[in-house]
N, C-alpha and C positions, 0 to 999 in steps of 0.2 A: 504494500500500500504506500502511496506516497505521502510520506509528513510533511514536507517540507512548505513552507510557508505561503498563503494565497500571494498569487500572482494579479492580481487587478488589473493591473493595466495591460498584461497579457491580454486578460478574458476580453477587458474590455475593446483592444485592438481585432480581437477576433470577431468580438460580436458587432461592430461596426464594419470589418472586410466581409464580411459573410452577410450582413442585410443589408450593403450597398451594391449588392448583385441580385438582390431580390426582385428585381425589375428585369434585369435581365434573363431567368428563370422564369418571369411569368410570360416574358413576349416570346421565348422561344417555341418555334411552332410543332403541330405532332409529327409533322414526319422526322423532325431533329431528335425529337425525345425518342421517339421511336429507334432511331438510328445509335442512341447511346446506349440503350438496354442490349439491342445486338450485338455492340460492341464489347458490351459488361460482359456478356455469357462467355467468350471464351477466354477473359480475365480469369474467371472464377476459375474454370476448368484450367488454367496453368496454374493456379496457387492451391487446388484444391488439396490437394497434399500435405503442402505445409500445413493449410490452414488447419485440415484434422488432425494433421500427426501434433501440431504445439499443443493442441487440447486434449491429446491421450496422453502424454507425458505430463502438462501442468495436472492432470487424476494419478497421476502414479503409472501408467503403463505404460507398455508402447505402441507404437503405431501399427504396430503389425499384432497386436492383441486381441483377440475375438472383442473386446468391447468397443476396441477403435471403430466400429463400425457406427453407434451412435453419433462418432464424433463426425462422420463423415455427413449421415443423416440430418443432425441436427444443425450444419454447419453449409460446405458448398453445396450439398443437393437442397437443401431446404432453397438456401438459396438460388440457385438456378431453376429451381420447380415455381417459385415467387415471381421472376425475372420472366417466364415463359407466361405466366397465368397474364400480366399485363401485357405483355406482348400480343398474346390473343386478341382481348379486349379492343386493346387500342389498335390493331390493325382493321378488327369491323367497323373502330370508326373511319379510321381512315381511308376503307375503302366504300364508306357511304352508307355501311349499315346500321344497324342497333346493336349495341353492345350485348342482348344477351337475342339468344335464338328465338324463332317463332315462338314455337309452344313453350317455353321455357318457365314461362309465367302462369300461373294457370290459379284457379279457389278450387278450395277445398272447405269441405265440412263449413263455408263461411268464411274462410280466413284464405291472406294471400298466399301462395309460394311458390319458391322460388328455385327450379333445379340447377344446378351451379356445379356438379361433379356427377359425371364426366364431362370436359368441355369441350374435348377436341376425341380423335380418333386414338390418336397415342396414349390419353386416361384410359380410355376405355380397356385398352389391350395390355397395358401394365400392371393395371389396379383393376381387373375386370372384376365385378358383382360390387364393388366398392362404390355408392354413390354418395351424393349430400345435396341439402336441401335447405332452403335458406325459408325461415317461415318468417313472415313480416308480421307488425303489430297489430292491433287489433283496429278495424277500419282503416286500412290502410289498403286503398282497392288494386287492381289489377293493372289499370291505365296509370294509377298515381307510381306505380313503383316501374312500368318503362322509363316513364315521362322522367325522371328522377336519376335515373341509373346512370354515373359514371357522369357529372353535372360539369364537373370541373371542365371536359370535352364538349361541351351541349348547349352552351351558352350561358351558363352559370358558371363564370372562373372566378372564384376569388378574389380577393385584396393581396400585392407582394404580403406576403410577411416572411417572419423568421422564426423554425420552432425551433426549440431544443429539447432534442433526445436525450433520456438517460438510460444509460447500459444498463441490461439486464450483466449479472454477473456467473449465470450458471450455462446458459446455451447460448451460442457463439452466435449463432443465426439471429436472435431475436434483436441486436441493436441493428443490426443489415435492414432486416424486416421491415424494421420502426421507419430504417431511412427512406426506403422505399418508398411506404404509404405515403410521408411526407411530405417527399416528391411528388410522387405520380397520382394520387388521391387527392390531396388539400391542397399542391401547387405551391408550398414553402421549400423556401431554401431551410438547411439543418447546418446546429452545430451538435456534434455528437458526443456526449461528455460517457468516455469511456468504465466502465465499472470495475474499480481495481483488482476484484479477482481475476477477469478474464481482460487485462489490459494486452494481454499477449497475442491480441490477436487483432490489434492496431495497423498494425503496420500492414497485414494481409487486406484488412481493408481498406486500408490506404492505396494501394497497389489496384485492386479490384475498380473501385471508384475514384479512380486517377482523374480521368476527365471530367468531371463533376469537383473534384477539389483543385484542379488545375483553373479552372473556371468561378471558381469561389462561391459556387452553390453551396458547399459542403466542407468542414472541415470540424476534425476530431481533435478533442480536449482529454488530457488524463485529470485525476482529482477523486479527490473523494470527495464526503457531506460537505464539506465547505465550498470546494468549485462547484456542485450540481445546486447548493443554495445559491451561491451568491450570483448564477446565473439564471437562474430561476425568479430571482428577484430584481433583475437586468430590464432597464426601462427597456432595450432595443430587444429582447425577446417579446414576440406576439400571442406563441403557444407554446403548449408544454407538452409531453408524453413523457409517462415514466412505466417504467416494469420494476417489481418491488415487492414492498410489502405493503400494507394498509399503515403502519407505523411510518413509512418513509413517506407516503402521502401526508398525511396529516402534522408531518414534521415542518415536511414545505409549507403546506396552507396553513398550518397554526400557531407555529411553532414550537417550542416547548417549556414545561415548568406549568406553574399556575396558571399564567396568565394564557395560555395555550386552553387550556379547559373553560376558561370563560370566554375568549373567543372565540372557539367552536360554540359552543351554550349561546354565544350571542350571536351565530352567524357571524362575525366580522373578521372573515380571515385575512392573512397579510398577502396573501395575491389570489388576484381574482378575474386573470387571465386563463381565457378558454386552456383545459387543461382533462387528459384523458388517460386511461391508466388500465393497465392491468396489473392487477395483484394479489392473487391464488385465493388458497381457502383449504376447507376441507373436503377434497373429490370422494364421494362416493363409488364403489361398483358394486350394483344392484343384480344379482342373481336369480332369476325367476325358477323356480321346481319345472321342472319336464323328462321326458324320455330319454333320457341321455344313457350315451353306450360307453366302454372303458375308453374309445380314445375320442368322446368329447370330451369325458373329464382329464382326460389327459391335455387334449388343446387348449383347452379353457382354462388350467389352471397355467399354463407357459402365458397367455393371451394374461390372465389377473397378475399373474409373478413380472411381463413385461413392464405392465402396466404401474409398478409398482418401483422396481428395479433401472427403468430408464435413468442414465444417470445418475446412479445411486439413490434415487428418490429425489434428486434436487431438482426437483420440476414442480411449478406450480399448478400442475396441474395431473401430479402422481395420486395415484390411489392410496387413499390412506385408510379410509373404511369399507371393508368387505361388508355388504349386506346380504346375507343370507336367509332363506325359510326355515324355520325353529325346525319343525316339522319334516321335513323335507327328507324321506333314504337318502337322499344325495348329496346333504351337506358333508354329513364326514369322508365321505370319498373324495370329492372336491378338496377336504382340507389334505387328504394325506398325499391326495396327488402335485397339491401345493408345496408341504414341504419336501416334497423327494426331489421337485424342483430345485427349491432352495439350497438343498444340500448340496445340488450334481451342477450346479453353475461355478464356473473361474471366483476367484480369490479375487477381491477388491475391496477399496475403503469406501468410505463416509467421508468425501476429500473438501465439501464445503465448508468455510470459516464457521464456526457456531454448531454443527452438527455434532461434533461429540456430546457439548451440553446438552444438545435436546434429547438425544438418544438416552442419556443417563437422566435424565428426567421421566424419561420413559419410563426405565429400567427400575428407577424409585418408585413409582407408581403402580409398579407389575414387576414385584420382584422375582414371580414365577413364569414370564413372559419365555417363549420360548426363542432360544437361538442356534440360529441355522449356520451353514457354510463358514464363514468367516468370522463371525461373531459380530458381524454388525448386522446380520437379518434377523431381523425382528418380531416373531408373529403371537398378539395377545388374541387368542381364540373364543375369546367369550367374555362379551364387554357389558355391561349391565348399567352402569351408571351413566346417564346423560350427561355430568360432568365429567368425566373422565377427558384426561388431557389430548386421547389420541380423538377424542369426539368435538374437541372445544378448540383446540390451537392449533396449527398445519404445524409439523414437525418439521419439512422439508428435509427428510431422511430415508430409510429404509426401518423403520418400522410400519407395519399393516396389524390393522385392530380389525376384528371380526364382530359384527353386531346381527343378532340372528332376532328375527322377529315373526311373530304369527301369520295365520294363515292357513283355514285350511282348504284350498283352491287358489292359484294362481293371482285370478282377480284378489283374492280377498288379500292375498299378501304383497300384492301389487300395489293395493290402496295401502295400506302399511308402511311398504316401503316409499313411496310418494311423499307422504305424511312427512316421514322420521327424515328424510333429505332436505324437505323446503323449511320445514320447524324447527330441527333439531341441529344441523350442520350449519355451522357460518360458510358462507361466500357460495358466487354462483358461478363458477367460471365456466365448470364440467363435469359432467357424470357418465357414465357409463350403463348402459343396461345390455345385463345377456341374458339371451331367450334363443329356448329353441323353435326353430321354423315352428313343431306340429304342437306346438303348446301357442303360439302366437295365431295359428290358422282355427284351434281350440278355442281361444278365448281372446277374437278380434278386437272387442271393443276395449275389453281391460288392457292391452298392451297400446291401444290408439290412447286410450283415456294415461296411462302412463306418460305416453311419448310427451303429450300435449301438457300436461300437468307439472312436470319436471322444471322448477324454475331454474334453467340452466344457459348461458353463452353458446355449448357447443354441448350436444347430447350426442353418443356415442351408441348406435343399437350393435352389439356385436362386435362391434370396433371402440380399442381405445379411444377418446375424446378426444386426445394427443394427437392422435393424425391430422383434426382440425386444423392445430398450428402449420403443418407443413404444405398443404394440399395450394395455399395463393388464392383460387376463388373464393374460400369458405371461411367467409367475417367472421377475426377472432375479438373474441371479450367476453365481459361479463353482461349476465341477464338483463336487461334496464331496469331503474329502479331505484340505483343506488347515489348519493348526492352525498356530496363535499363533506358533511358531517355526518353521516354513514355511510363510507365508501364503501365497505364491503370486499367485492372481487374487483371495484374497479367501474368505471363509465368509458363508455365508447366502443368500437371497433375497429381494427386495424385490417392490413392483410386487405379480404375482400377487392382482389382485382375489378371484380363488375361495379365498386362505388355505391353500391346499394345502398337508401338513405331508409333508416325506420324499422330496421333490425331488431327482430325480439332471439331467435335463437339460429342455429345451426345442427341441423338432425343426419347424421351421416351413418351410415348402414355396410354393415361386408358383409361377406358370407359367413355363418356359423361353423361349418367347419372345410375345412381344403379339400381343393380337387386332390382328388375325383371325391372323396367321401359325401361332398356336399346332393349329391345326386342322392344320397342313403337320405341326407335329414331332410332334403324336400329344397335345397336353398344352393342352385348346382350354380359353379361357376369355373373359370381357367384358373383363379387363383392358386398355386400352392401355402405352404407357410409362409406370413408374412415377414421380409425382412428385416422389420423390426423388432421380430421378435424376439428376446435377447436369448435364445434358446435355437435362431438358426442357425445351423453348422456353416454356410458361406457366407453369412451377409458381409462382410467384408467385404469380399470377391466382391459379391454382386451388387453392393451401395458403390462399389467403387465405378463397377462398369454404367451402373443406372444414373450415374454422375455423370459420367463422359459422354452417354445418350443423350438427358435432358438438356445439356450444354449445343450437342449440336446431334440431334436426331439423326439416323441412318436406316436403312433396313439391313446395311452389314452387318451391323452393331448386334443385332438381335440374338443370334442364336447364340454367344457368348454369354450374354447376359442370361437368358431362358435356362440356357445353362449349370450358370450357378445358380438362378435362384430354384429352380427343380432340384440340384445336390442338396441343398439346405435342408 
């Protein structure tokens, strides 16, 4: 972390080069912007190396480590998969279309939505049976959500201004991500105040986004709490985004000490500049009872251990409550097929600043909790009390808490489970629900009335939540709802290639279980195991190859890649 002493007139040299080009960022026209994102993509693809190998070594591994593959994920492919999702977009406008397809739009049950994955031919054949769906607010019609889409290109451009980013400090992608939107959504130039865990991974994006900092749209700041305040409180900043926690929100807008708790109490925070955020919570994965065979409970417990595991848990959006049926033959199978997982996965730490703490906070609280592989997996299998710390605080670790609740029929433990998520769990960011196809064809309306009822950003049926993040079209954030003095998960959406304005969630679907089996449970797709499973044998191999694809598409490419991801 850097101590060393605020620079002021640094910052403030910056924040004046950086919004004196703010004009020239907004007149630049779409075929230039256009032509820069082309140009970014095969940046990314020559630095993508470095850029994952510096974040498998700053965890302890290396780059050639079965976990390096997250890093690869969460990092150049994320980003080249982001870079392509606007690319789409803004090529329909520029050749005179609407930014989202004919039918793409469509009501349902009364409400608007919005299909948004698969966008192109290459989703479809990568990520087949994998879709998402963008549901809009409530009265929010059909014609209002075209007419709206992607405004920034539409006649509604904005005012210059200048935001500033602050680094998320756990995945590498998400300050890229931020800049992006920035850019190409709100039409602000950025200064990007880097977040000292992951400062090491500066300079890659420095390199990646050459032309844009060459041009003084864009330039990155290191610092901790002091440069992300004192720029945040920078008359020549216009807007803000942060990734964080709910504490670092309110630290900015409130400050801190006493007089922080009567300024919140009184509404009168110390900025009060448009400002949007994402900042975790506690993710549920919701487990519905069904017909399950030994190898869904086998898939689905790799599919909850990912889920859990990405990153050592240092996601905001990792699983930290199992919700299971009391009742249910299938919970204890489910658990033991979870921990055999646990035990058979690679050696790794808890490598986030503050994680040891929490873990041993854990650990005090459940001093019979059980541990797995390393001794940092964590699983408390039977949690009772609704204050319980793993129920009440995100850990941001590899601890997972199991809460098992009634029900005797699907629906009934379906409303249950609904209930104990929007009541009982702080933040909305993402949930997860697994169902299987013949329990969900069973009992139609309980699993619609679930999906709908979830107050969640980014609902997950069968698929991690997670994938939301990387996917580009599919608006990430939290639920709407949540305002300056109760944050929550967060305001706003980011990401969202189509610009969509009036976003209530994002509902994304996979197949239950892998080709070919998916033909057995009713829900057949090309899919094999997902490579982000942290349980596939190649994904390394094959993030790497599916990096160098989305960079620059081929049909040569293909059977390498198909390749490894079938050995996995």
């Amino acid at each position: 972390m850097n101590t060393a002493a605020l620079d002021a007139p640094f910052l403030d040299r910056t924040v004046a080069h950086v919004r004196g080009n703010a004009q020239s960022w907004y007149a630049t026209p779409l075929s230039e912007r256009i032509a820069l994102l082309e140009r970014l993509l095969p940046r990314i693809a020559a630095r993508a190396a470095e850029m994952a190998g510096a974040g498998a070594r700053a965890k302890g591994y290396g780059p050639d480590s079965p976990w390096a593959a997250e890093d690869w994920i969460g990092g150049p492919w994320a980003l080249a998969q982001n870079t392509t999702a606007y690319l789409h977009v803004l090529r329909r406008i520029a050749g005179g279309g609407d930014p989202l397809a004919g039918k793409a739009v469509h009501e349902e049950n009364g409400r608007t939505h919005v299909d948004v994955f698969p966008a192109t031919g290459w989703d479809a054949l990568l990520l087949n049976g994998f879709t998402a769906q963008v549901r809009m607010r409530p009265g929010v019609t059909v014609e209002q959500t075209r007419a709206c889409a992607a405004g920034e290109y539409r006649g509604r451009q904005g005012d210059p201004a200048l935001a500033l980013v602050l680094g998320a400090g756990n995945v590498a992608a998400i300050t890229a991500l931020d800049i992006l939107h920035k850019l190409y959504a709100e039409g602000q130039v950025v200064i990007a105040k880097m977040n000292p865990v992951n400062a090491y991974v500066r300079p890659h994006f420095e390199y990646v986004f050459a032309e844009f900092v060459e041009r003084g749209w864009l330039r990155f700041v290191d610092g901790g709490a002091a440069e992300g305040g004192y720029l945040a409180r920078h008359e020549g900043v216009d807007t803000i985004h942060v990734t964080g926690s709910d504490r670092t929100h309110d630290a900015i807008v409130w400050g801190t000490g006493e007089d922080a708790v009567a300024r919140r109490r009184d509404d009168l925070p110390l900025i009060s500049k448009p400002f949007s955020s994402e900042l975790g919570g506690v993710s549920p994965c919701i487990v519905a009872p069904g017909p399950w065979s030994r190898a869904d409970f086998r898939f689905q417990a790799e599919h909850i251990v990912t889920s859990k595991l990405n990153n050592s848990g240092h996601n905001c959006i990792a699983t930290q409550i199992l919700v299971l049926p009391r009742d249910w033959d299938g919970t204890e199978r489910l658990l033991a097929e979870i921990r055999r997982v646990l035990r058979e996965l690679p050696v790794r730490a808890d490598y986030y600043p503050g994680a040891g703490a929490r873990l041993a906070a854990v650990r005090a609280s459940h001093p019979t909790a059980e541990v797995h592989g390393d001794g940092c997996r964590m699983l408390v299998p039977d949690i009772t009390d609704p204050d319980d710390l793993l129920v009440t605080d995100e850990v941001f670790g590899s601890a997972l808490g199991v809460v098992r609740l009634p029900g005797a029929t699907p629906a009934d433990f379906l409303g249950h489970a609904v209930e104990f998520a929007n009541e009982v769990l702080p933040g909305t960011l993402g949930a997860t629900l697994i169902v299987h196809p013949r329990t969900e064809k069973a009992a139609p309306e309980a699993v619609r009335a679930a999906v709908a009822d979830l107050r969640y950003g980014t609902l997950g049926v069968n698929c991690w939540s997670g994938v939301g993040f990387l996917l580009g079209f599919t608006p990430w954030g939290a639920h709407p709802g949540h305002t300056r003095q109760d944050i929550g998960s967060g305001v706003g959406f980011v990401h969202n290639a189509f610009m969509l304005e009036d976003v209530e969630k994002t509902v994304l679907r996979a197949p239950f279980a892998p080709a070919p089996r998916g033909l057995v449970t009713g829900a057949p797709s090309l899919s094999p195991r997902p490579p982000y499973f942290v349980t596939h044998r190649t994904a390394l191999t094959t993030v790497k190859r599916l990096t160098r694809f989305t960079a620059a598409p081929s049909l040569g490419k293909l059977p390498a890649l198909f390749a490894a991801a079938l050995r996995g």
